[in-house]
LUMNU-496066 format. One record per residue (C-alpha): residue number from 1; x, y, z. Coordinates in steps of 0.25 Angstrom, whole numbers, plus 5000, padded with zeros to 4 digits. Example, Ala and Ser with C-alpha at 12.3 -4.5 7.8 and 13.67 -1.06 7.14 Angstrom:
residues 2
1,5049,4982,5031
2,5055,4996,5029
This chain:
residues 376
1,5051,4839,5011
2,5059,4850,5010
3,5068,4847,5004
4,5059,4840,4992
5,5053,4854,4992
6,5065,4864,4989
7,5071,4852,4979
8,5058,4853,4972
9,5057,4868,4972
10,5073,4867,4967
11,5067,4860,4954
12,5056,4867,4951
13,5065,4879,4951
14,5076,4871,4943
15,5063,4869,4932
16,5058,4882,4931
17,5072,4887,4929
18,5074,4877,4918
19,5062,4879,4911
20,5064,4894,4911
21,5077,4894,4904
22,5072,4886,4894
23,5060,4895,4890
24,5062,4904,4880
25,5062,4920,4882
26,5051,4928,4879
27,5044,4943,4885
28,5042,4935,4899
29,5052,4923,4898
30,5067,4926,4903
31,5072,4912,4906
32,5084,4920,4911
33,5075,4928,4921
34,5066,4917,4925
35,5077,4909,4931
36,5080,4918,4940
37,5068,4922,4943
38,5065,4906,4946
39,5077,4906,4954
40,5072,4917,4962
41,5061,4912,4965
42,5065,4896,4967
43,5059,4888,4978
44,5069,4889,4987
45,5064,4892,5000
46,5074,4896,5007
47,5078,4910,5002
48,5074,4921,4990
49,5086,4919,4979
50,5090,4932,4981
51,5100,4931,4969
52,5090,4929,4960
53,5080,4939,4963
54,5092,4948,4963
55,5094,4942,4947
56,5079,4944,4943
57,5079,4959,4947
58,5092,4961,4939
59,5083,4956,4927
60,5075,4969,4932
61,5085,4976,4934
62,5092,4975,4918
63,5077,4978,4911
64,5064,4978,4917
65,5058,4972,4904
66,5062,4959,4912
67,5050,4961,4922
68,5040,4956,4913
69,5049,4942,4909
70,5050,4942,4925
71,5036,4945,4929
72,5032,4933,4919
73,5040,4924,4924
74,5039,4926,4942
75,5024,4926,4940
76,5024,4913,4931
77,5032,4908,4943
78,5024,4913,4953
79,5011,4908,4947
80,5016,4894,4947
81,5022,4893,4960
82,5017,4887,4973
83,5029,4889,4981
84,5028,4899,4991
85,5042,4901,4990
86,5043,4904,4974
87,5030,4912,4977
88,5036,4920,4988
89,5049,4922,4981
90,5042,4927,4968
91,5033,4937,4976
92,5048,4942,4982
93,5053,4942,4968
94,5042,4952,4961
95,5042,4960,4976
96,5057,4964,4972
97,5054,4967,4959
98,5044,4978,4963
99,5055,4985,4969
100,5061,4987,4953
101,5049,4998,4952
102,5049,4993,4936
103,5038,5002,4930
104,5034,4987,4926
105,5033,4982,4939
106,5025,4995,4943
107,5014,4994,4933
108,5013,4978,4934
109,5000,4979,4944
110,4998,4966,4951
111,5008,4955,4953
112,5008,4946,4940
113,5005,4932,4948
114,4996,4930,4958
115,5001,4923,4972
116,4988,4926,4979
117,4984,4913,4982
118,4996,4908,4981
119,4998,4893,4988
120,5012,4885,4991
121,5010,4871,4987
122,5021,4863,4995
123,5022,4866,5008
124,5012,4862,5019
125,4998,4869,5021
126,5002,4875,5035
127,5015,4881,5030
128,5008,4885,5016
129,4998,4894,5020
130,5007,4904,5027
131,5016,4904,5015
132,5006,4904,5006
133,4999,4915,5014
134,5013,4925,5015
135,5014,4923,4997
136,5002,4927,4996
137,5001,4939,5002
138,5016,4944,4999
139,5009,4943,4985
140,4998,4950,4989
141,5005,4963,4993
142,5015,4961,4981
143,5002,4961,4973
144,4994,4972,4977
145,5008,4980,4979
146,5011,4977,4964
147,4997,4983,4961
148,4998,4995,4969
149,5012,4999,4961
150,5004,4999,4950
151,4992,5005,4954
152,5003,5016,4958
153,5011,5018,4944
154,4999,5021,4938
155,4996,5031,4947
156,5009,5037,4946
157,5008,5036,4930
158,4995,5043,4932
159,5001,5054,4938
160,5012,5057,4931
161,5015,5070,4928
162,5004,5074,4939
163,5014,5075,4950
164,5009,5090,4958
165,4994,5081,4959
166,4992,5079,4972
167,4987,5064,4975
168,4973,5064,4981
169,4974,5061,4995
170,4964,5049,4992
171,4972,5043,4984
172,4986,5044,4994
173,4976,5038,5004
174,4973,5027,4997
175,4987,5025,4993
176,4989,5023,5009
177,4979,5013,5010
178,4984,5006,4999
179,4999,5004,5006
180,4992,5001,5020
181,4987,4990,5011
182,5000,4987,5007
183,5006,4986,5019
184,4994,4978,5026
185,4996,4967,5013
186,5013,4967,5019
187,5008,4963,5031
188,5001,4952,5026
189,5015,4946,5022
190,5021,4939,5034
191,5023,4925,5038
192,5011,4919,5047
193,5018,4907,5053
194,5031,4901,5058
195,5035,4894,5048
196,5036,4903,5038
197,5044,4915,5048
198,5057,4906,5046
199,5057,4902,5032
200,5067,4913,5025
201,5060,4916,5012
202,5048,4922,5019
203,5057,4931,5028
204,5063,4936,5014
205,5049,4940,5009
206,5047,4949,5024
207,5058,4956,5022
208,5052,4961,5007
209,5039,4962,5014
210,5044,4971,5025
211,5052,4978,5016
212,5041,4981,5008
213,5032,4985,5020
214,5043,4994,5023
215,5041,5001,5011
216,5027,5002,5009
217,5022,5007,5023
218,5034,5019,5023
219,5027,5022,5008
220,5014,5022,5018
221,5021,5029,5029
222,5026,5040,5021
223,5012,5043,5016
224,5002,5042,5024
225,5005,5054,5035
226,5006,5062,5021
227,4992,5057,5017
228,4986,5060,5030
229,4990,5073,5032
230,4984,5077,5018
231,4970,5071,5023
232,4971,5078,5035
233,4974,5089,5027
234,4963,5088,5016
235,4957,5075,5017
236,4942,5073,5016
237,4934,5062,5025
238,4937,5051,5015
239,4952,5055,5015
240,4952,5056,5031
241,4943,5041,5032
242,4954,5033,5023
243,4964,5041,5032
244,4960,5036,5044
245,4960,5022,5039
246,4973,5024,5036
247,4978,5030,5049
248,4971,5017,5055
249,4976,5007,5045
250,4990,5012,5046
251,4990,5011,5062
252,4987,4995,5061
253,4995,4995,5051
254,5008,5000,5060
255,5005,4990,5070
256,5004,4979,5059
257,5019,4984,5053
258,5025,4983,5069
259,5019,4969,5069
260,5025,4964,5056
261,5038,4969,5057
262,5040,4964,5071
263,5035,4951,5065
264,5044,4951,5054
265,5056,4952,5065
266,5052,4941,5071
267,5052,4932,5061
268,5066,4938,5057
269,5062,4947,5045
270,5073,4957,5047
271,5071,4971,5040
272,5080,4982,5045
273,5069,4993,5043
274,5061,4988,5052
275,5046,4991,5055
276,5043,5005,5048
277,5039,5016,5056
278,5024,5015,5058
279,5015,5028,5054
280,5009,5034,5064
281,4997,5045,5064
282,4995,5057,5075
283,4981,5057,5082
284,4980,5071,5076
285,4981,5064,5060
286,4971,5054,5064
287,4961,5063,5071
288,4962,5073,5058
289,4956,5062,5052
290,4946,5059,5059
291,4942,5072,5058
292,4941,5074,5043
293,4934,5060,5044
294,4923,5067,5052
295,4922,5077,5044
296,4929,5087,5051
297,4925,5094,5065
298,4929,5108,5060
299,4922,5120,5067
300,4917,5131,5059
301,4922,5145,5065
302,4911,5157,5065
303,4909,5171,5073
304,4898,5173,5081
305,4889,5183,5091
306,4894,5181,5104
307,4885,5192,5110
308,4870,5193,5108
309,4874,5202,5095
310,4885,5201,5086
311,4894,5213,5090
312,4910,5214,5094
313,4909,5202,5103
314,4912,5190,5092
315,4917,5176,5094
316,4924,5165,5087
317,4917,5152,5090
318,4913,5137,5084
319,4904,5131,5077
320,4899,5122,5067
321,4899,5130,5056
322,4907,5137,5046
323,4916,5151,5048
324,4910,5164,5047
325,4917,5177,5050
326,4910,5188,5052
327,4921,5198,5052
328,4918,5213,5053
329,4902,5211,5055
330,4895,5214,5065
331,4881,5207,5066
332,4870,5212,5071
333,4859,5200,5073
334,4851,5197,5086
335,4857,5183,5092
336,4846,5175,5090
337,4849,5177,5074
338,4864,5177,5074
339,4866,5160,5074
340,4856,5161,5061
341,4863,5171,5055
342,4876,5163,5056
343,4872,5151,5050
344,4869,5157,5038
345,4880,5166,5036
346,4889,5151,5039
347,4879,5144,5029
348,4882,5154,5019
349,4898,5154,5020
350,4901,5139,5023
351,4905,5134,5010
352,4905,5117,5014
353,4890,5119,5012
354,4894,5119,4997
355,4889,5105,4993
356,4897,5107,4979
357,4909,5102,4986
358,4912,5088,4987
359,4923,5079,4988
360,4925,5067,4977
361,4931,5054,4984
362,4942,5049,4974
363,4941,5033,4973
364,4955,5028,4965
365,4953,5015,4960
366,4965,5004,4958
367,4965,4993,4948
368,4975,4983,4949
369,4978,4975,4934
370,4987,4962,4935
371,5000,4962,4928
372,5002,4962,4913
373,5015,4956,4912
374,5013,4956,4896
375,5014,4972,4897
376,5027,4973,4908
C-alpha cells in the first residue's frame, strides 16, 4: 500500500511538472519556477527537498518581482492538494520566505490560500486526523503571523518621519497581547499521537516551529518588563487591568514553553538553543499593579492641632485627605472648630475634585484584507 501511494505521488508530480513546462509565461506563469517549486514540494514523504527550496529562494534572491509568479503558482498548488505532505511542505516553503522581509511579503496580509480546513484524502481516518489537525493549525499561525506583519508596516509607514513620538502605552500593551497570542497559536503545533512523532518530515516542521518560538517569545521577553515599568510608572486602571492579565497569562505560559520543549526532546526534535529563559515578575511589579487597579491606597499628608489649641506643639500625621501646609500660621480656633476648619481649607486646595479632567481610553482597531496578488 505504500508503496502504490509514493508511485502514485511520483506521477502526479511527474504531471504537474510536465504540464508547467509546457504553459506558456505570463505576469504569474514561470514554467521555470514552477518546476522547482513542484519539486519542492513533491509527495515524497520522507524528507523536505532541501535543494530545491534552496533554488526557489535564489529566484527570490535575483529579483523580488518573482514573488508574485511564485505566490500564484504555491497557492494554486496548495488549494488543489489533499496531501498532507504537499500541504505541509508548502506551509514550510512560504514560512522561509517570510524570513526574505520583501516589502511585498510584508504588505501581503493574509496567506493567499486557505489550509483551514484542510483534509488528507489517503490515509486512514485514525492517522488522518492528527495530520490533518497539526497542517491546519501550522496554517493558522502562518496566517495570523502573515497578517499581523502587515498590520505592522502600516503602522511603521504611518509613523514615518514621527520617530521622537512616544507610543501610547495601550497600544505597546496590546502589542504584548498580540505575541502571547502568538505564542499560544505555536503551541498549538505539535504532534498529538505516536504515529506521527517518528515520521521525519513532521520533525523538520518542529524545528521551524521552535525556531520560530524562540524568536517570538524573546521579541515578547525583551518587551514586556519595559512595558510594565512604564504602567507602574504612569498607567491608569485600564493600563494596570490589561497588565495584570498579562503578568498572569505570561506565567501559564512559561510553564506551557518547559512543557513543550521538554516534549519536543523526547520525541527527538533537537534544537541547540534550547528552551528560552522564562520571564519572571517580582511580587513588588505585580503588587504595583494591583494597586493602580484599585485605585491607589495613597494617604494624603496634612498638619494638625495636637493640643486643645493650635500653638507651637504641631504634628505630622495621616489621613484621608489631601495635603495642606500650614507653614508660619498660627491658628487660633477652639478645638471643637478646628476639624471643620480643615476640611474646608482641603476642599478648597485639592484639585482632583476638578471634574474637567478625564482620561480618554484609546481603542486601535485592526482590519485584516486577503492578499492581492494582482497588485504584488
Amino acid at each position: 500500500m505504500r508503496l502504490w501511494k509514493s508511485a502514485s505521488g511520483v506521477l502526479k508530480d511527474r504531471y504537474s511538472i510536465l504540464v508547467a513546462k509546457l504553459s506558456p509565461y505570463g505576469p504569474c506563469k514561470n514554467p521555470d519556477l514552477e518546476t522547482v517549486i513542484i519539486k519542492a514540494t513533491s509527495h515524497d514523504e520522507d524528507c523536505m527537498d532541501y535543494k530545491n527550496v534552496q533554488k526557489v529562494f535564489q529566484w527570490l534572491r535575483i529579483s523580488p518581482l518573482y514573488l508574485k509568479p511564485l505566490l500564484c503558482v504555491l497557492s494554486l498548488r496548495m488549494q488543489k492538494t489533499h496531501s498532507w505532505v504537499v500541504a505541509l511542505k508548502g506551509l514550510m516553503l512560504i514560512h522561509g520566505i517570510f524570513c526574505f522581509e520583501l516589502p511585498n511579503v510584508q504588505r501581503m496580509g493574509r496567506l493567499p490560500f486557505d489550509l483551514s480546513h484542510f483534509s488528507d484524502g489517503h490515509v486512514s481516518s485514525e492517522k488522518g486526523w492528527v495530520l490533518n489537525a497539526f497542517v491546519r493549525s501550522y496554517f493558522a499561525y502562518l496566517d495570523q503571523r502573515s497578517a499581523n506583519l502587515r498590520t505592522e508596516t502600516q503602522k511603521l509607514q504611518t509613523k514615518k518621519g514621527k520617530e521622537m513620538e512616544e507610543i501610547p502605552l495601550i497600544e505597546e500593551l496590546k502589542n504584548l497581547e498580540e505575541l502571547q497570542r502568538l505564542i499560544d497559536m505555536l503551541l498549538q503545533i505539535k504532534p498529538r499521537n505516536e504515529l506521527n512523532m517518528n515520521i521525519t518530515l513532521i520533525l523538520e516542521a518542529m524545528d521551524c516551529i521552535m525556531d520560530e518560538i524562540l524568536e517570538v517569545y524573546g521579541k515578547f521577553r525583551k518587551e514586556v518588563n519595559r512595558v510594565l515599568v512604564r504602567v507602574c510608572d504612569m498607567g491608569g486602571k485600564e493600563e494596570a487591568n490589561i497588565g495584570l492579565d498579562i503578568v498572569r497569562k505570561t506565567q501559564l505560559q512559561g510553564e506551557k514553553l518547559i512543557s513543550y520543549f521538554d516534549f519536543c526532546k523526547e520525541i527527538g526534535v533537537l534544537n541547540h538553543s534550547g528552551c528560552p529563559k522564562i520571564v519572571r515578575f517580582n511580587d513588588e511589579e505585580i503588587e504595583e499593579l494591583k494597586r493602580i487597579l484599585k485605585g491607589g491606597d495613597e494617604k494624603a499628608i496634612v498638619v494638625r492641632d495636637d493640643s486643645k489649641k493650635f500653638e507651637n506643639g504641631l504634628k505630622t500625621v495621616i489621613t484621608d485627605q489631601w495635603e495642606v501646609f500650614l507653614d508660619d500660621i498660627i491658628v487660633e480656633v477652639e478645638q471643637k472648630q478646628a476639624p471643620n476648619a480643615i476640611l474646608s481649607i482641603l476642599d478648597a486646595n485639592n484639585p482632583f475634585l476638578d471634574e474637567s479632567y478625564s482620561i480618554i481610553p484609546y481603542n486601535p482597531v485592526q482590519n485584516y484584507d486577503f492578499p492581492d496578488l494582482i497588485s504584488l
